[in-house]
N, C-alpha and C positions, 0 to 999 in steps of 0.2 A: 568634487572628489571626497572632501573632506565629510560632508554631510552623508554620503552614498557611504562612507567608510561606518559613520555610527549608528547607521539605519542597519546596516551590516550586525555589527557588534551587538545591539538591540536586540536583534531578532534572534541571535543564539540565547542571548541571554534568556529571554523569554521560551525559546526553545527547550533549555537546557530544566527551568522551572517547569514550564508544564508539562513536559514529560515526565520527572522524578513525580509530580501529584496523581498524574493519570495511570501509572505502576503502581505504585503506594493505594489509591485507591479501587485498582483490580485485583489485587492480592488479596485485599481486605473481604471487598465483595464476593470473592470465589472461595473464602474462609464464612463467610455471612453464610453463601448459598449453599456451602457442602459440595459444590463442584470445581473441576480440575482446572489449573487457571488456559490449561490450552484450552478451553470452552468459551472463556470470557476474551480472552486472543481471538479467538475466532469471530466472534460478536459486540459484545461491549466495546473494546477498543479497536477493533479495524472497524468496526460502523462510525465511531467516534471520531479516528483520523480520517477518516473519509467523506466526513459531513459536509467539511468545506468546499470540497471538490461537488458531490452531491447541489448543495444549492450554487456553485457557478454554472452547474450544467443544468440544472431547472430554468434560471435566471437566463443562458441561453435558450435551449428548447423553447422557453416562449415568445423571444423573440426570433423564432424559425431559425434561428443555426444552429441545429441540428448534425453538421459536421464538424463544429468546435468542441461539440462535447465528445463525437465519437475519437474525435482524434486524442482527449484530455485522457478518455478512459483508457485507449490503447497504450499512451507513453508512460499512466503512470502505472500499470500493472508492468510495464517490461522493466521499469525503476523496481518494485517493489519483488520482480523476481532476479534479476542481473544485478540490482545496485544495492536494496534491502540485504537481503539473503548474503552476497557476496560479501560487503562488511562487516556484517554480525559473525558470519563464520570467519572471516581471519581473524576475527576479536577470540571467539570460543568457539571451536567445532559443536555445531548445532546437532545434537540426538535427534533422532524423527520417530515420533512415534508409531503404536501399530497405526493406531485410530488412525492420521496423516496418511498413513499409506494405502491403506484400505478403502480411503472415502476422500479427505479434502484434496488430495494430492492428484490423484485420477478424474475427480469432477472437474478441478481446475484446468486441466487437460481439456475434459470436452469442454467446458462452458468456453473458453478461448480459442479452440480451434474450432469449434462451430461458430461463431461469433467473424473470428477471421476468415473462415468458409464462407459464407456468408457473402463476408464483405468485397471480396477477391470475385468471388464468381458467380453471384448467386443475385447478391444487391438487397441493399438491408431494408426493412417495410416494416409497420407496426406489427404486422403477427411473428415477424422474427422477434421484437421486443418483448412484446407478451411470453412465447415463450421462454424466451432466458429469465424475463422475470419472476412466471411461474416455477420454473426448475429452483431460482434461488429460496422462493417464498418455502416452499414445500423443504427443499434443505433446512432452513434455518429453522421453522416448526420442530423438526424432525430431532436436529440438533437439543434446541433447548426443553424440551419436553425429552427427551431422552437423559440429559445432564442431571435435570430436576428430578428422575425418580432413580436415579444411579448414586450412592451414596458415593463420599469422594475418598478415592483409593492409594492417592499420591503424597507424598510433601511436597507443602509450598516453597521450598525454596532453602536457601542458609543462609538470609539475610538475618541478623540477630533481633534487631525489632521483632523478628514474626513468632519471638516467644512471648511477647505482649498480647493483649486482648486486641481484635481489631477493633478499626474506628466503628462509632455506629453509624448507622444509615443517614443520617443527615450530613455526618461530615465528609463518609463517601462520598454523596449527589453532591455536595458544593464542592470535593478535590477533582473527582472526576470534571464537573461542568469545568468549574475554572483553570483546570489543566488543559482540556481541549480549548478553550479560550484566546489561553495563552499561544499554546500552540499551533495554532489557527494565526496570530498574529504575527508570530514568531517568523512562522515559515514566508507570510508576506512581505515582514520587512528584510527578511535577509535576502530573498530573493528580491526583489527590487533593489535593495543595497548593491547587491551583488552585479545584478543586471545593472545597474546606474556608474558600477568602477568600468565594468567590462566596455560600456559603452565609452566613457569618459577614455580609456586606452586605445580607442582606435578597433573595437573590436565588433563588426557588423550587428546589428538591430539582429538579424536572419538568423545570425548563427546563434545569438543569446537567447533566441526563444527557441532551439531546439536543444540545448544545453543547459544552462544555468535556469532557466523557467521549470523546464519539465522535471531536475533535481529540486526547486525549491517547492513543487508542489508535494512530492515523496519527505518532506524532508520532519513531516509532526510520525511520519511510520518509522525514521531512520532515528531517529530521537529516539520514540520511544521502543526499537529494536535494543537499541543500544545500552541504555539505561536499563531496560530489563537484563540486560544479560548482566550487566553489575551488580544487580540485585538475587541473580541465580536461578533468573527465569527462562530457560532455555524454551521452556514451552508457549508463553508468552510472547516473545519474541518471533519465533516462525510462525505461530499462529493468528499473531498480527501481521506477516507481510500476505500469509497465505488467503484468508480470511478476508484482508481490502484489495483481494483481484478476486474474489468471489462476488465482493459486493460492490465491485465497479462495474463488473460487467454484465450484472444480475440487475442489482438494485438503480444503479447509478443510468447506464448504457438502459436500460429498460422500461421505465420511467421515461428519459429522454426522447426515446425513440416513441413512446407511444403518443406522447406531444407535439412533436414535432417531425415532417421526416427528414431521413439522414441520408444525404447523397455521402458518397465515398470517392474525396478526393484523392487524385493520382499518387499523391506526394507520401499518402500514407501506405502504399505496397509494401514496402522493405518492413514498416515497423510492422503491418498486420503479418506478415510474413516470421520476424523476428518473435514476434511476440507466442506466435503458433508453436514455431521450437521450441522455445526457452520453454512452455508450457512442458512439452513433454519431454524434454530435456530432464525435468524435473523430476522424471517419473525412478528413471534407472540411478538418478545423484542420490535420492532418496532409500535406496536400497544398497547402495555400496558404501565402502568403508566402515562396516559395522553397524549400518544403518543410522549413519552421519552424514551432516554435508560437512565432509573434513576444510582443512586452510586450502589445502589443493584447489577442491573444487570451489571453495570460495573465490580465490581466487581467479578461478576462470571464469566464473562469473560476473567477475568485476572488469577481466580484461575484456570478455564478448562486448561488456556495456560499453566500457570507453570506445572500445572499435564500432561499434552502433552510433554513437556518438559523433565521431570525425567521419563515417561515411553521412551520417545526415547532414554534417555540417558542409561536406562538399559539395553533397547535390542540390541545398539550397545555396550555398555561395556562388554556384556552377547556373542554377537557374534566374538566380536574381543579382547578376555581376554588382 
């Protein structure tokens, strides 16, 4: 218990570090490049917190389980729109931009409810991979050659540092790398910490991989949601939850799928299902309250997830006594 407790403590810590580095050096780099930091949200850091998920699900696909990944990808986008999103807005009601509304907000809709189509009725096969991967390739082109000849029209934020010169490029790529690093570690050992009390309690193996796993893989995006929004990165922040369900179910899922095939097991209905709402769920949170996700709807988004949460944990307690 004891050892599970500072594996625990470990991992925030490193948590708490490579996120403050991985903000710090997107602010910098989005002040480098002349674009707005929801661009580098979108890209740089949700590819970044996502890398690690990315090589577990390579690292399966080659060894043909091809349904570990499909399942990593679907639990951690319903994290990063129910459990991300939901916490950052009870912290600060999140502003949504046009750009969000107009384009990453509605693509994110179809790319996961085609994705869950798909997998519900349809039966997933390398041309469905190809193309969600195609749809994301051509997005993110689109994205950053768009960013690059768009000069930048916002403030970066009110953190007081950012009346300093930003770092230069070399100390970017080593806060940036060694923040995802960290972060990468972080999330491992708290969640294994975390998994190792629960277990040590009396608390089924079953239910800790559908709880405490699937939060500790979300947990380098809730970091660095959070810490952005300290630093007065409101855009940063939603554009990193948004951003690594674009590129989970693009890059991550699609990739996967064209290496390996993906059968669709049973157990995953409710989440492909859940996952499909919450998508467009998102569509009308995003337009109301001034074109915020207020504490309100944060809050509902945190309550659907916990409720997500104890029905998965039933029906695997229920199927595996």
């Amino acid at each position: 218990m004891l050892i599970n407790a500072l594996w625990f403590v470990l991992g925030l810590a490193l948590l708490l570090v490579g996120g403050r580095l991985v903000v710090s050096a997107s602010i910098d780099a989005a002040r480098r490049l002349g674009v707005s930091p929801l661009v580098v949200g979108l890209t740089l850091v949700a590819w970044g917190t996502s890398a690690p998920e990315l090589a577990l699900n390579l690292i399966s696909a080659s060894k043909g389980r091809g349904d570990l990944a499909l399942g990593n990808v679907v639990g951690a986008n319903i994290c990063n729109l129910a459990l991300v999103l939901g916490v950052c807005a009870l912290i600060r009601p999140l502003a949504v931009q046009e750009r969000l509304i107009k384009v990453e907000i509605g693509l994110n809709a179809v790319i996961l409810c085609l994705l869950a189509a798909l997998a519900l009725f349809v039966g997933l096969s390398p041309l469905s991979a190809a193309v969600l991967l195609a749809i994301f390739l051509i997005y993110s082109l689109w994205t950053i050659t768009s960013a690059l000849r768009r000069p930048l029209d916002q403030t970066i934020g009110d953190d007081p540092a950012h009346s300093a010169a930003p770092m230069g490029w070399i100390l970017i790529t080593a806060c940036f790398a060694g923040g995802l690093a960290l972060l990468s570690f972080g999330g491992a050992y708290a969640s294994d910490g975390a998994a190792g009390i629960a277990i040590a309690l009396g608390v089924a193996p079953a239910i800790v991989g559908v709880t405490i796993v699937s939060i500790g893989t979300t947990l380098p995006e809730m970091t660095t949601g959070i810490l952005a929004l300290r630093k007065g990165q409101n855009d940063l922040a939603i554009g990193n939850a948004i951003g690594s369900c674009l590129f989970n179910a693009g890059a991550i899922y699609g990739i996967a799928g064209l290496i390996a095939p993906t059968p669709v097991d049973p157990s995953l209905t409710i989440a492909l299902w859940f996952m499909g709402v919450l998508a467009i769920a998102l569509i009308p949170i995003s337009r109301t309250a001034g074109r915020t996700v207020s504490r309100i709807e944060g809050g509902l988004l945190l309550a659907t997830y916990i409720a997500f949460l104890a029905v998965s944990a039933w029906n695997v307690s229920r199927n595996n006594p």
